[in-house]
TORROSE-761655 format. One line per 10 residues: number of its first residue (from 1); their letters; for each residue x, y, z of C-alpha. Coordinates in steps of 0.1 Angstrom, whole numbers. Layout:
% TORROSE-761655
NUM> a> X:Y:Z ~ ...;
***
This chain:
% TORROSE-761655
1> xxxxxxxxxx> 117:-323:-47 ~ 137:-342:-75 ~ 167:-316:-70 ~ 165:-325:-32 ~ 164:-362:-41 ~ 192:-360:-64 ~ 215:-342:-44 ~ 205:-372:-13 ~ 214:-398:-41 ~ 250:-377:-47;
11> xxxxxxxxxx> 258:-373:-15 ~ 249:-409:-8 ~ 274:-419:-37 ~ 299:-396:-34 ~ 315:-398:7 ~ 331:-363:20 ~ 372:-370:14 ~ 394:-368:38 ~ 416:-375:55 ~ 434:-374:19;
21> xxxxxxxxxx> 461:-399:7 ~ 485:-389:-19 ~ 466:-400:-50 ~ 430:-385:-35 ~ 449:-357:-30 ~ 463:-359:-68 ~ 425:-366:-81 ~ 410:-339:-61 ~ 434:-313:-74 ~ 424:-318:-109;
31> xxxxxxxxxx> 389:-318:-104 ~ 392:-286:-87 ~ 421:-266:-101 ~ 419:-234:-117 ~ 445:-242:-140 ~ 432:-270:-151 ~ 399:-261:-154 ~ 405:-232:-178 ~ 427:-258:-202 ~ 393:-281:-198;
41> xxxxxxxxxx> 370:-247:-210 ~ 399:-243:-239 ~ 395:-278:-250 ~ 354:-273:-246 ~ 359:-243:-270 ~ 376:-259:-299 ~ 357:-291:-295 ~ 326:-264:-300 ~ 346:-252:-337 ~ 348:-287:-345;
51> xxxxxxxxxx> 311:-291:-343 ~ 310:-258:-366 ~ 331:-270:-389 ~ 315:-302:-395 ~ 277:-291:-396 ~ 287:-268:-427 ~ 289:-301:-444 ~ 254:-310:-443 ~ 240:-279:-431 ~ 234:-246:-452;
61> xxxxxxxxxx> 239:-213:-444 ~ 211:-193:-436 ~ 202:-158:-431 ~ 169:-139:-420 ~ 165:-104:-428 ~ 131:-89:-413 ~ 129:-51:-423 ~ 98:-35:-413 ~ 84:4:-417 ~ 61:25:-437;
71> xxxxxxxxxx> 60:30:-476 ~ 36:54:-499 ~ 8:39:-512 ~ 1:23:-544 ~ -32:18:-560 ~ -44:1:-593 ~ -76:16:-612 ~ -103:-10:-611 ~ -114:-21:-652 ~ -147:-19:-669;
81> xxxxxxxxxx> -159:-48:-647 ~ -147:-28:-612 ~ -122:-57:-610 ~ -83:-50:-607 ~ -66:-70:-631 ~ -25:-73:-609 ~ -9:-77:-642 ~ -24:-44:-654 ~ 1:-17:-640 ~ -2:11:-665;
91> xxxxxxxxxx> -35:24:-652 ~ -26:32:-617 ~ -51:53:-598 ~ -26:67:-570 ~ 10:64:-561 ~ 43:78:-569 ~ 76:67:-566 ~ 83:106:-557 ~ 61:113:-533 ~ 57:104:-494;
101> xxxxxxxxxx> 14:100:-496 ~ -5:76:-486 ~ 19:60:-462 ~ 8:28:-447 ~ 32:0:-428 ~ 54:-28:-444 ~ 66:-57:-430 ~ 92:-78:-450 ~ 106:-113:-443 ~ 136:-128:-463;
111> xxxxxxxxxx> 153:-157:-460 ~ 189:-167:-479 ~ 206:-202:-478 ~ 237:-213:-490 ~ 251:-248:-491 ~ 286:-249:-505 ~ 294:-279:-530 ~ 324:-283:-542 ~ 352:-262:-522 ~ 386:-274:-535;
121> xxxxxxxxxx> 391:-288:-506 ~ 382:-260:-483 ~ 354:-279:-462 ~ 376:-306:-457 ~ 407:-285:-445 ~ 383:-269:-422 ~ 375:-297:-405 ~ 410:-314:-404 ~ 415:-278:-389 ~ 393:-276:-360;
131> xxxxxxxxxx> 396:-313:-351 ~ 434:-312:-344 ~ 434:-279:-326 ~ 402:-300:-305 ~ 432:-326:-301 ~ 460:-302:-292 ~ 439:-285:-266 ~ 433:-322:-249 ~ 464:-326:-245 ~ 474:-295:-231;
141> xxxxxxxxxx> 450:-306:-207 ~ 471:-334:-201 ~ 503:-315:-199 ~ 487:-290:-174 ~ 474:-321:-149 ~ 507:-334:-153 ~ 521:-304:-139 ~ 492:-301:-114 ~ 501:-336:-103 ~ 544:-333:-96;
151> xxxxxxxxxx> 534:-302:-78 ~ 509:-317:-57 ~ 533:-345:-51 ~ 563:-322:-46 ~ 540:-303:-14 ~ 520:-332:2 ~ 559:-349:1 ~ 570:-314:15 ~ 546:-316:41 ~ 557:-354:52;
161> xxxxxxxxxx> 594:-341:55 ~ 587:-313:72 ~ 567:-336:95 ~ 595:-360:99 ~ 622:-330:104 ~ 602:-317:132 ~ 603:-355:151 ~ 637:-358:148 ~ 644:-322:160 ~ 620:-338:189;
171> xxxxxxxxxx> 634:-367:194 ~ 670:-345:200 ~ 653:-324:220 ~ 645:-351:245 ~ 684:-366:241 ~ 695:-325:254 ~ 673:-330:280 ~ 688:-360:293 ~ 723:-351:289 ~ 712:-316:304;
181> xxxxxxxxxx> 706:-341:335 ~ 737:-356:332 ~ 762:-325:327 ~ 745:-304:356 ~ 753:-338:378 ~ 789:-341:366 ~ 791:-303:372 ~ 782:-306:407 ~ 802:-335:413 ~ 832:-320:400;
191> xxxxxxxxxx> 840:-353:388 ~ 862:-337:356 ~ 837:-353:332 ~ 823:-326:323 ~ 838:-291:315 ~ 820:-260:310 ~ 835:-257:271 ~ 809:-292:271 ~ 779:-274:289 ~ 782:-242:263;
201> xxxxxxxxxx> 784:-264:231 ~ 753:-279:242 ~ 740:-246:245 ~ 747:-240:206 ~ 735:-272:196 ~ 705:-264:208 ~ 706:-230:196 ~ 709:-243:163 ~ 685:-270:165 ~ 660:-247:177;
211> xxxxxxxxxx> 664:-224:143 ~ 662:-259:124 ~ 627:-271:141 ~ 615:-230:132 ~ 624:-238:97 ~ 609:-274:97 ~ 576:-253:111 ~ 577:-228:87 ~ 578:-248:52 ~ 555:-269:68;
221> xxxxxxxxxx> 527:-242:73 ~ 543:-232:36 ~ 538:-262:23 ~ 499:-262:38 ~ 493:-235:25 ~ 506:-244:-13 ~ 487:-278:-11 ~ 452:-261:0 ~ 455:-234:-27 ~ 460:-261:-51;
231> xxxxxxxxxx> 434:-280:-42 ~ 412:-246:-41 ~ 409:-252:-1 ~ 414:-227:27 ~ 439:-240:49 ~ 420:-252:74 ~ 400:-275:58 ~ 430:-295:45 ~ 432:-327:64 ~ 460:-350:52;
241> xxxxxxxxxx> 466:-389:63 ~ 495:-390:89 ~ 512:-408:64 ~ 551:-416:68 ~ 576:-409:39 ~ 573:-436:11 ~ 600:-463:11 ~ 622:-457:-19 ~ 642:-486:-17 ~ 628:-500:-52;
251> xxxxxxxxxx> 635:-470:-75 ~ 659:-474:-101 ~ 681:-455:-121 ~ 665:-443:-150 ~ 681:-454:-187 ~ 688:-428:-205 ~ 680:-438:-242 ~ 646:-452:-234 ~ 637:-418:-214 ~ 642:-401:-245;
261> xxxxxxxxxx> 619:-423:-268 ~ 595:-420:-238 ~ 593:-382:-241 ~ 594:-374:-278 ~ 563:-403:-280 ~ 545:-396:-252 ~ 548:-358:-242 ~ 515:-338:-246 ~ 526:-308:-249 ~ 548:-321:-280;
271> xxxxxxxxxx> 516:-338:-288 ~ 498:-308:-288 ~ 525:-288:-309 ~ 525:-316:-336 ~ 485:-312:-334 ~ 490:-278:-340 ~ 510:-283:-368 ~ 483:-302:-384 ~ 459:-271:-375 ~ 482:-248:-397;
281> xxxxxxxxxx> 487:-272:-426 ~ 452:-275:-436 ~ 448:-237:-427 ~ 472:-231:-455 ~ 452:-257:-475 ~ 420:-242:-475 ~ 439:-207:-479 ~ 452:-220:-512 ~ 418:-232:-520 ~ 400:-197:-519;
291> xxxxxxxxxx> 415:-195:-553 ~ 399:-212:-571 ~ 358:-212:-580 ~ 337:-221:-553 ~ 305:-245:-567 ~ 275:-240:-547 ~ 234:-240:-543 ~ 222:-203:-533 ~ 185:-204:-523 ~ 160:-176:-511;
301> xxxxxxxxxx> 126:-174:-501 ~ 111:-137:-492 ~ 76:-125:-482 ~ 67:-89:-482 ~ 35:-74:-474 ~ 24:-33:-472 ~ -11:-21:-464 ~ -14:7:-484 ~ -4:-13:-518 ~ -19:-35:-545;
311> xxxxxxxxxx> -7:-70:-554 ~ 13:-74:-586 ~ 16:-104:-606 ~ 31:-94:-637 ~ 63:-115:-640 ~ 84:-85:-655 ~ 80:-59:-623 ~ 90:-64:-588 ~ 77:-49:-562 ~ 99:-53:-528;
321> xxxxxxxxxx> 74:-42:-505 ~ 45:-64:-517 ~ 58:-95:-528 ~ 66:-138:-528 ~ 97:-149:-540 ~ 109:-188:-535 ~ 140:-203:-559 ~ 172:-214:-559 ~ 199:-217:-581 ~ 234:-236:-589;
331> xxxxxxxxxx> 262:-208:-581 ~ 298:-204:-587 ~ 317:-178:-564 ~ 349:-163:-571 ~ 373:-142:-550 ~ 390:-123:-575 ~ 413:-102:-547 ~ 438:-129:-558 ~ 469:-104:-541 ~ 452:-104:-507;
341> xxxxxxxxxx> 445:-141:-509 ~ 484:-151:-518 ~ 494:-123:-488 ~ 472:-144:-465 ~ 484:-181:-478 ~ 519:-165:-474 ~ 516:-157:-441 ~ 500:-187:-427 ~ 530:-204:-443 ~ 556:-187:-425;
351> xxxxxxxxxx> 534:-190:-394 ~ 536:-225:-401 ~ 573:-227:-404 ~ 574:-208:-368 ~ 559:-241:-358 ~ 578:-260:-377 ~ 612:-246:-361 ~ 590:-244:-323 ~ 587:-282:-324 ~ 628:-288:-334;
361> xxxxxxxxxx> 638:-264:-306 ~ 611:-278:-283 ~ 627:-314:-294 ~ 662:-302:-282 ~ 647:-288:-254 ~ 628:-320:-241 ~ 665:-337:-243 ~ 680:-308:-220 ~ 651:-316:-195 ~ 654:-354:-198;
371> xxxxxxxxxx> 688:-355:-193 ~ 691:-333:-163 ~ 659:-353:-147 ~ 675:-390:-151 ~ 711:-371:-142 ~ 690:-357:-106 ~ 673:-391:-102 ~ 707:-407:-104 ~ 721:-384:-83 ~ 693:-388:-57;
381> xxxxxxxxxx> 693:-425:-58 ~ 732:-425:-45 ~ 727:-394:-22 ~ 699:-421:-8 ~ 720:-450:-6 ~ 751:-427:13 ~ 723:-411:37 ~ 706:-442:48 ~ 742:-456:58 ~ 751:-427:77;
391> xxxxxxxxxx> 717:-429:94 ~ 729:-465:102 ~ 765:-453:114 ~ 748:-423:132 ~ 730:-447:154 ~ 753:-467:164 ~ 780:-441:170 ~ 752:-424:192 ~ 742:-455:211 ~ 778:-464:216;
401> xxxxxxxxxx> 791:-427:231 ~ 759:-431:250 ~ 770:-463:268 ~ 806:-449:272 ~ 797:-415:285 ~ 773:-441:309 ~ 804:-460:323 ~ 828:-432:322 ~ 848:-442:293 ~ 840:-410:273;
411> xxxxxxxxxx> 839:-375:279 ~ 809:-348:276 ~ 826:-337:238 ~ 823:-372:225 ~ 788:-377:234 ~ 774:-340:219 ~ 795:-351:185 ~ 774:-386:188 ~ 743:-361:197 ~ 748:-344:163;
421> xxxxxxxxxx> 762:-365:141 ~ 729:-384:146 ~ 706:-359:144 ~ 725:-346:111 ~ 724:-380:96 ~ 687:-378:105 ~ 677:-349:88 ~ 703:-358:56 ~ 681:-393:48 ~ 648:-376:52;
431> xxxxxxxxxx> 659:-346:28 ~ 675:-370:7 ~ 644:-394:3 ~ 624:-361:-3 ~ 646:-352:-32 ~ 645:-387:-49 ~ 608:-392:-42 ~ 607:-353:-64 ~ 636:-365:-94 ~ 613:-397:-98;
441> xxxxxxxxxx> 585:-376:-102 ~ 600:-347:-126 ~ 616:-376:-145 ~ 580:-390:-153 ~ 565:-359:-157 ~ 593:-346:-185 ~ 585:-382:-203 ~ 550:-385:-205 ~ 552:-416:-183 ~ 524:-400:-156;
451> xxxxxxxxxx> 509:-431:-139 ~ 470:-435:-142 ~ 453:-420:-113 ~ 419:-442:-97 ~ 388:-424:-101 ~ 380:-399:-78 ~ 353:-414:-56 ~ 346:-385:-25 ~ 340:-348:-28 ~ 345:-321:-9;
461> x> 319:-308:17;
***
């Protein structure tokens, strides 16, 4: 009953999403992507070593050690007063450390604790350790969202050109149709309008306007298909807003020098390399420390008990199999394999070079990938600015042929030139929005400069 109620309240909370927007769509993929969600079981890992490595502070050690089996009989001789003194063991009236009589069962329970002290450091390197390599997995996490986030941009944006490609190709398909009308009329009339080298590269336009609309149809369903596996959908439950392109008219170019602050501050995967870094250094640390003495408290507490045997008290014998032991004591531990503890510091040393050297070339290679972003954005940004005025030229040109060819000022080539030049100018500004809408988005995503994403408010059904 409380599970059903719960699951009412949740579903009361949480509205099924869709139709998704861009950003829903943004949010829903990292709640629900593979990728992402093994980074997220990374980061739950290390933050699970953290944990360790801080409870060794305050917590000891402990082992339990529960033996049980059978063991020969031991008796004592009773004394003049039939009692059976346990300090007494040199009258023993059956038993033998060479023999299997008597057997009877044992059961044993020992307990061991150690709290280390004073480590040289080693507890504290520990920790240092596991909490940066907690840190470099989050931002891994971050890097891997960010990724999850151009690409989901890059495909619902694919989908909204292909969208657009295929009503233009409409829109041109319509224009044929009505000069079809027109150039089977001027054919007919004989009026010298229209010549049959006219009526055949009409034919070819369309020809190749039909193998463009087959391509706009095809990336689309590609594109679909990309977006739903990203979002861990099956295609047909995708269901995206009929949005329109985004207008693009207030992106900037990029400057160059502040880019590159941007991304050597603000990367996380750099982020997570320098983290890393700080992971290896107190690794060598506590390496180093292993060295030196080791102060710690060693406790143990053990209970034994066999049915076939006597109790013995006397202080100077032990008797595993029948016994209560409870102590501790102040210990100093020593690794004296001093070569294989030098090997091992040597080693994470040059490992921690490796990183050293990963994060320069990484550096340089952050600058390669900043560079060529803001380079594409600026490229974008004027391939923008020339499309949209040949969209603006396009039109007019087509409207004007279209008026001429009306009055008979113009001939049939003019007006398929107007046909296609239009259409072409079409299809250039919608690619060309596409590709800045994609250089603004690999430019943030190589700087670190990912916008904040609302909360994800719906789920899916």
């Amino acid at each position: 009953m409380l599970v059903a109620t719960a699951l009412f309240a949740l579903t009361v909370a949480a509205p099924a999403c869709g139709p998704l927007d861009l950003q829903t769509a943004q949010a829903l993929a990292l709640a629900r992507s593979d990728e992402v969600g093994i980074k997220r079981s990374e980061q739950v890992a290390a933050e699970a070593d953290r944990a360790v490595a801080q409870a060794i502070w305050f917590l000891p050690e402990f082992t339990a050690t529960v033996p049980v089996g059978v063991v020969p009989g031991a008796r004592l001789q009773s004394g003049s007063n039939g009692q059976k003194d346990p300090n007494n063991i040199i009258a023993i009236e059956s038993g033998s450390n060479r023999g299997l009589s008597d057997l009877g069962g044992f059961v044993r329970v020992e307990v061991n604790a150690l709290q280390p002290l004073w480590t040289w450091g080693r507890l504290t390197a520990a920790t240092d350790a596991a909490a940066a390599g907690a840190q470099a997995r989050k931002f891994l996490v971050d890097d891997t969202s960010n990724a999850i986030r151009t690409r989901v941009l890059q495909l619902v944006m694919g989908i909204r050109l292909a969208t657009r490609l295929l009503s233009i190709g409409g829109d041109v398909q319509n224009a044929l149709k009505e000069a079809d009308v027109r150039v089977q009329k001027s054919l007919k009339a004989n009026d010298g309008e229209i010549t049959p080298e006219d009526r055949y590269r009409i034919e070819i336009f369309r020809s190749q306007l039909t193998q463009r609309l087959a391509d706009g149809e095809r990336a689309l369903q590609v594109a679909r298909v990309g977006l739903a596996a990203t979002l861990a959908l099956e295609p047909g439950q995708l269901q995206l807003q009929d949005d329109p392109l985004p207008d693009t008219s207030q992106i900037r170019a990029p400057d160059l020098a502040t880019a590159l602050a941007d991304a050597e501050a603000m990367r996380p995967d750099l982020k997570a390399l320098d983290k890393g870094i700080v992971a290896k250094e107190a690794d060598v640390r506590a390496s180093r420390a292993e060295l030196f003495p080791q102060l710690g408290i060693i406790g143990q507490f053990a209970y034994s008990r066999a049915a076939g045997r006597d109790t013995i008290t006397n202080p100077y014998v032990g008797d595993y199999f029948n016994a209560l032991t409870i102590g501790a004591a102040l210990t100093i531990r020593q690794n004296l394999s001093f070569w294989n503890v030098i090997t091992r510091t040597n080693k994470k040393d040059a490992e921690l070079d490796t990183l050293r050297k990963q994060r320069a070339g990484a550096l340089r290679g952050i600058r390669v990938e900043v560079e060529t972003a803001a380079a594409d954005l600026n490229a974008a940004i004027t391939k923008r600015e020339a499309s949209a005025k040949a969209v603006a030229a396009g039109r007019s040109w087509f409207r004007s042929a279209t008026l001429n060819f009306g009055v008979g000022v113009a001939d049939g080539r003019d007006l398929i030139d107007a046909y296609r030049g239009f259409a072409e100018a079409q299809y250039g500004d919608a690619q060309a929005i596409f590709d800045l809408l994609s250089a603004q988005a690999r430019l943030e995503q190589v700087t670190g400069r990912v916008p904040q994403l609302p909360e994800l408010n719906c789920q899916m059904p």
